[in-house]
C-alpha positions as CSV (number, residue, x, y, z in Angstrom):
1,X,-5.3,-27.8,85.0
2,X,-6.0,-30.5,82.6
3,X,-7.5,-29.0,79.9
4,X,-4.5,-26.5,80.0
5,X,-2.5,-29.5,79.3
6,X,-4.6,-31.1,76.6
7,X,-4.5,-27.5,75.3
8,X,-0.2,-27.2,75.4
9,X,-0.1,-30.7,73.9
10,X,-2.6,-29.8,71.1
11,X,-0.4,-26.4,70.4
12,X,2.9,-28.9,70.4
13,X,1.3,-31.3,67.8
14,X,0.0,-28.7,65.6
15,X,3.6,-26.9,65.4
16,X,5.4,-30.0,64.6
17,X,2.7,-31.0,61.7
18,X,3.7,-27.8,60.1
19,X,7.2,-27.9,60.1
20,X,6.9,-31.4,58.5
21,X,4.0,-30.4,56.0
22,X,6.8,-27.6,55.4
23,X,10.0,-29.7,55.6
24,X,7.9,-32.2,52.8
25,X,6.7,-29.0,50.9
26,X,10.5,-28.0,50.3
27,X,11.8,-31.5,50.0
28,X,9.4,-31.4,46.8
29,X,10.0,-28.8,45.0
30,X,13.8,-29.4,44.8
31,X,12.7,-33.0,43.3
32,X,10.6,-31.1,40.6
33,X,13.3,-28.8,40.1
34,X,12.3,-25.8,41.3
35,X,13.9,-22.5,40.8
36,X,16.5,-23.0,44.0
37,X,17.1,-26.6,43.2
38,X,21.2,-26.8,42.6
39,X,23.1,-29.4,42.9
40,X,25.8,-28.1,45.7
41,X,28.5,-31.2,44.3
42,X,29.1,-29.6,41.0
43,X,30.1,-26.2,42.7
44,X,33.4,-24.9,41.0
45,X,33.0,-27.3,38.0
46,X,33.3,-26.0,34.5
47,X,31.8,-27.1,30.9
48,X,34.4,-26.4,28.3
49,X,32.3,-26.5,25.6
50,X,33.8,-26.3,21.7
51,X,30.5,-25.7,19.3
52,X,30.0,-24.9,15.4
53,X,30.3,-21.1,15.2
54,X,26.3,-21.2,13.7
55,X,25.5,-21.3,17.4
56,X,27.2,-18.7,18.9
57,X,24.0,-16.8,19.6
58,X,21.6,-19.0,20.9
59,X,24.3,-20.4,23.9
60,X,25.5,-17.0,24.4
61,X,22.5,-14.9,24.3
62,X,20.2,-17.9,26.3
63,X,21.5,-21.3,27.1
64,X,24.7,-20.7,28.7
65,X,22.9,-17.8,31.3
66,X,19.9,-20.4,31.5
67,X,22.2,-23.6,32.5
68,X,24.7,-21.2,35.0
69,X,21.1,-20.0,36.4
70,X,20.1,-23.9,37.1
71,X,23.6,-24.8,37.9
72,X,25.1,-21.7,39.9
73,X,28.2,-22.9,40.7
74,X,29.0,-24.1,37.2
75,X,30.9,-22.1,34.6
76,X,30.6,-22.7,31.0
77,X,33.5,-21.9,28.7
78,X,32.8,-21.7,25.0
79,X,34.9,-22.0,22.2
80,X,33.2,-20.7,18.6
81,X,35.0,-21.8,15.3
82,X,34.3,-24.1,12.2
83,X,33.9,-26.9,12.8
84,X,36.8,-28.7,11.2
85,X,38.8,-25.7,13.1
86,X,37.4,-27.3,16.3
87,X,38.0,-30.7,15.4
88,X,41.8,-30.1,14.7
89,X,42.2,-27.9,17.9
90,X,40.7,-31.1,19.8
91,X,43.4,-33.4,18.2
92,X,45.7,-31.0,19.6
93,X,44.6,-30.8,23.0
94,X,42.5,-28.2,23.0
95,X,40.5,-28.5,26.2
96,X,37.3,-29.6,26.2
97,X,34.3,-31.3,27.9
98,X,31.6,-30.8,25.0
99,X,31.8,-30.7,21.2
100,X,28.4,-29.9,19.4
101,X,29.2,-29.7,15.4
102,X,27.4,-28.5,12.2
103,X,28.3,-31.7,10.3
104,X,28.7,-35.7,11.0
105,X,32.1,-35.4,9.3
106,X,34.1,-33.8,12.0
107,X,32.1,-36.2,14.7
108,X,32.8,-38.9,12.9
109,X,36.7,-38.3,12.6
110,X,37.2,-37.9,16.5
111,X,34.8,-41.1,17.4
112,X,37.6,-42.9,14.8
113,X,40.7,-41.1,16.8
114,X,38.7,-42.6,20.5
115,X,38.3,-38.8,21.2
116,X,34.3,-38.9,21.8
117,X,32.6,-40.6,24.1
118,X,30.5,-42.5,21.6
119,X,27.5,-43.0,24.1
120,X,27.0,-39.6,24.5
121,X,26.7,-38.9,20.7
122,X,23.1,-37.5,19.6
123,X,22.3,-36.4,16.6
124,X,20.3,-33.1,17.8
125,X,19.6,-30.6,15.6
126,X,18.8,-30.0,11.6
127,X,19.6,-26.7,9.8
128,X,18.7,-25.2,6.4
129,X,21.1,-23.8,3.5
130,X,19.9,-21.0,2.1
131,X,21.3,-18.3,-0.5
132,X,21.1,-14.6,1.3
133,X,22.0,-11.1,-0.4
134,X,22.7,-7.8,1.5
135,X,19.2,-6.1,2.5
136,X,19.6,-3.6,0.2
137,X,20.5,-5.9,-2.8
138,X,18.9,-5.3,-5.9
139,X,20.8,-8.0,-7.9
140,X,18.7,-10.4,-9.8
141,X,19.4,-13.3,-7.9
142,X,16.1,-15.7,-7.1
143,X,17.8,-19.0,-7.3
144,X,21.2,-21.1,-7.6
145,X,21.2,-21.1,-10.8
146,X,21.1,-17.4,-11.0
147,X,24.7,-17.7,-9.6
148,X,26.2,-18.5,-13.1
149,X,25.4,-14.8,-14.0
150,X,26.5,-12.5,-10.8
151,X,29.6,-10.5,-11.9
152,X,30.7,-10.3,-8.4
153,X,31.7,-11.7,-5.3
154,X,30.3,-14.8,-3.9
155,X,30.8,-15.7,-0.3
156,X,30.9,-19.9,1.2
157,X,32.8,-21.1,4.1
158,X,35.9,-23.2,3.1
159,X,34.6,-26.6,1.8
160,X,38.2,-27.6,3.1
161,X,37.0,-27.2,7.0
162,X,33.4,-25.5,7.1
163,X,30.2,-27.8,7.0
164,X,28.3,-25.0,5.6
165,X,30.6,-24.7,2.6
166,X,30.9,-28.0,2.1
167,X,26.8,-27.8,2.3
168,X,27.7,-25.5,-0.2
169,X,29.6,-27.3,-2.3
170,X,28.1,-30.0,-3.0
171,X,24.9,-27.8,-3.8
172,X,26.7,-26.1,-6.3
173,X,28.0,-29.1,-7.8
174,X,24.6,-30.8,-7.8
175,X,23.2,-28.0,-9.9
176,X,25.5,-27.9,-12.3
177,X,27.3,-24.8,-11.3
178,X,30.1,-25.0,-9.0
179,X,32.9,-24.4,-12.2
180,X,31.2,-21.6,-13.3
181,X,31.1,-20.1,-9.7
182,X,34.2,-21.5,-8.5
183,X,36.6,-18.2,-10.2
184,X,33.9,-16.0,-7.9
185,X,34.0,-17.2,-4.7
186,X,35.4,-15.8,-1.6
187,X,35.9,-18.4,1.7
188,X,34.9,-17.7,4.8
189,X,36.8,-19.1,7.8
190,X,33.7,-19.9,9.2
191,X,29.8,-19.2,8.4
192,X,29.7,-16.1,10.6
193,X,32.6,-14.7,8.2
194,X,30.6,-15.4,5.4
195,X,27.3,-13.3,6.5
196,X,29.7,-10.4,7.5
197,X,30.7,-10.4,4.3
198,X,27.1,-9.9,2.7
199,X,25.5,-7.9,5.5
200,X,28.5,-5.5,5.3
201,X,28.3,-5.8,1.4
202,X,31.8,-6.9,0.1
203,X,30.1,-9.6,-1.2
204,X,27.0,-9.9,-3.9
205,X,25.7,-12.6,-1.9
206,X,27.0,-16.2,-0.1
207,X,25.5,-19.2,1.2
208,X,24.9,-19.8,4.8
209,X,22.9,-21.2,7.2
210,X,19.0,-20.1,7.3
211,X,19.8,-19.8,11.7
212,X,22.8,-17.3,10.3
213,X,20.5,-15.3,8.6
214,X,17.8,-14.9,10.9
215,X,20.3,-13.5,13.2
216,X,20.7,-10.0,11.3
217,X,18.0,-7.8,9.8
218,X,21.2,-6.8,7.3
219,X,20.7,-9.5,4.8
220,X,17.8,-11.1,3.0
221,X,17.0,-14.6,2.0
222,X,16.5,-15.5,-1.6
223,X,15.8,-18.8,-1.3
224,X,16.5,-22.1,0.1
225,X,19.1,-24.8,-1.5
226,X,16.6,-26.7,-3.5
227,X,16.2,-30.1,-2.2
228,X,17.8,-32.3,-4.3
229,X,20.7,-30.1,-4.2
230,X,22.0,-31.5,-0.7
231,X,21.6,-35.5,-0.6
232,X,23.8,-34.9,3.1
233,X,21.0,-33.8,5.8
234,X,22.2,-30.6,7.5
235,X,22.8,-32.3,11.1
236,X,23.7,-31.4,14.2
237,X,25.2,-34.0,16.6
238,X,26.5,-33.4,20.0
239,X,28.8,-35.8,22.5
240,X,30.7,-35.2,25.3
241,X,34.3,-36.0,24.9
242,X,36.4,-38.7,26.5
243,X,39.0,-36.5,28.3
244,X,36.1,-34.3,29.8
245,X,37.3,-32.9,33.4
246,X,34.6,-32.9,35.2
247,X,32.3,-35.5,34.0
248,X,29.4,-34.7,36.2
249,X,28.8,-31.4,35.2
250,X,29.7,-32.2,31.7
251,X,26.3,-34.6,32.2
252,X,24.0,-31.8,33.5
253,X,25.0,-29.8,30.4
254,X,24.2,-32.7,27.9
255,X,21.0,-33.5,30.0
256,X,20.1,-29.8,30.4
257,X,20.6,-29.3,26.6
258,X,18.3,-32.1,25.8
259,X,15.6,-30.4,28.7
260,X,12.3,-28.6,26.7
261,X,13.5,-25.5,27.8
262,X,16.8,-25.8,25.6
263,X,15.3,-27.4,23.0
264,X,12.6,-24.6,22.7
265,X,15.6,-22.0,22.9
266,X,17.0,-23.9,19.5
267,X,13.7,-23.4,17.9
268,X,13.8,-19.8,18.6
269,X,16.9,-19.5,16.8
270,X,15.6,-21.0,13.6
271,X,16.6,-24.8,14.3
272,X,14.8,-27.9,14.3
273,X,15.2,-30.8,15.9
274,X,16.3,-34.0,14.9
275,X,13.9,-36.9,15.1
């Protein structure tokens, strides 16, 4: 009789150590962020975020599913446009909780008008300029200064409200060329304007991003703005802004974009980041 006691007592003590070891096991993995680790207080929260139109593809194709994977309950809104576009449809309300540009200027301007959350502001990311044809090209264009001599149409973003045509710009101007191109050019609302116009050939060639081109096999890279052509660095800051809604899930998305994971996904797409 005792020993079958003893033995009940042993079975008792052996089922509660496992459901700790198991209760411990599960209490783990959420604190190093396993696959089912969510945080169930940001449920019905949404990121409104407003980013440079140069990186449409990597938050579409990868970060966006990646965070709403992590985050389940969260929705992430994006709005793609220049970013001077975005920076005016801020100042007039536009809503939203994150603003990742393709240039200090327009960061800068909103931090003056009290709109960003200065704290938040990182400067993240670093792109190239580069000089791209249609694939099928067979124009003799190797460098900038081969610009002076195309007959044609050359494509830039508007210096008045695109970074990259600014970037442009002031390459052309630094080489010497911008008035003999100026009477060529065709502006591009944006930079993803400007590469439909060479991949779809209505124009000889244009000036984008080197992330821009990578994105199609339907243009080719000539070369790269040379480097004392830009004295601005191609950077790409990101803040959360002041009006955000719902501040704690705009945090996960600026901590989550500074994660590895994220930051590998910007490398994919042809960035680098900012040290």
């Amino acid at each position: 009789m005792k020993s079958n006691k003893i033995a009940i007592i042993a079975i008792i003590a052996i089922v509660v150590a496992v459901v700790s070891i198991g209760s411990c096991s599960a209490g783990l993995f959420d604190f190093m962020g396993g696959d089912n680790a969510t945080d169930d207080s940001l449920n019905g929260q949404e990121v409104n975020l407003a980013a440079a139109a140069s990186l449409k593809n990597a938050f579409d194709e990868k970060l966006i599913p990646m965070f709403e994977q992590k985050y389940p309950g969260v929705k992430v809104t994006p709005t793609y446009a220049s970013s001077g576009d975005l920076q005016t449809q801020i100042e007039n309300g536009l809503k939203a909780d994150v603003f990742m540009s393709a240039s200090n200027k327009q960061m800068n301007a909103l931090i003056e008008e009290d709109l960003v959350d200065n704290n938040t502001n990182l400067q993240f990311l670093e792109n190239k300029v580069v000089l791209i044809v249609p694939k099928d090209s067979n124009a003799n264009i190797s460098s900038f200064d081969d610009l002076k001599n195309v007959n044609g149409t050359i494509a830039i973003g508007d210096p008045e409200s695109v970074p990259a045509g600014q970037y442009a710009k002031e390459a052309l101007n630094n080489t010497g060329i911008w008035n003999d191109v100026e009477p060529k050019l065709s502006l591009g609302k944006d930079v993803t304007e400007v590469l439909n116009q060479v991949a779809q050939g209505s124009a000889d060639c244009g000036i984008v991003y080197a992330t821009d081109a990578k994105s199609t096999d339907d243009v080719k890279v000539v070369c790269e703005a040379p480097d004392d052509a830009l004295k601005t660095p191609v950077i790409y800051p990101v803040a959360s802004l002041k009006n955000s809604t719902d501040s704690n899930a705009t945090k996960a998305f600026m901590d989550f974009l500074q994660t590895q994971e994220a930051k590998d996904v910007f490398v994919e797409y042809g960035f680098t980041l900012h040290e």
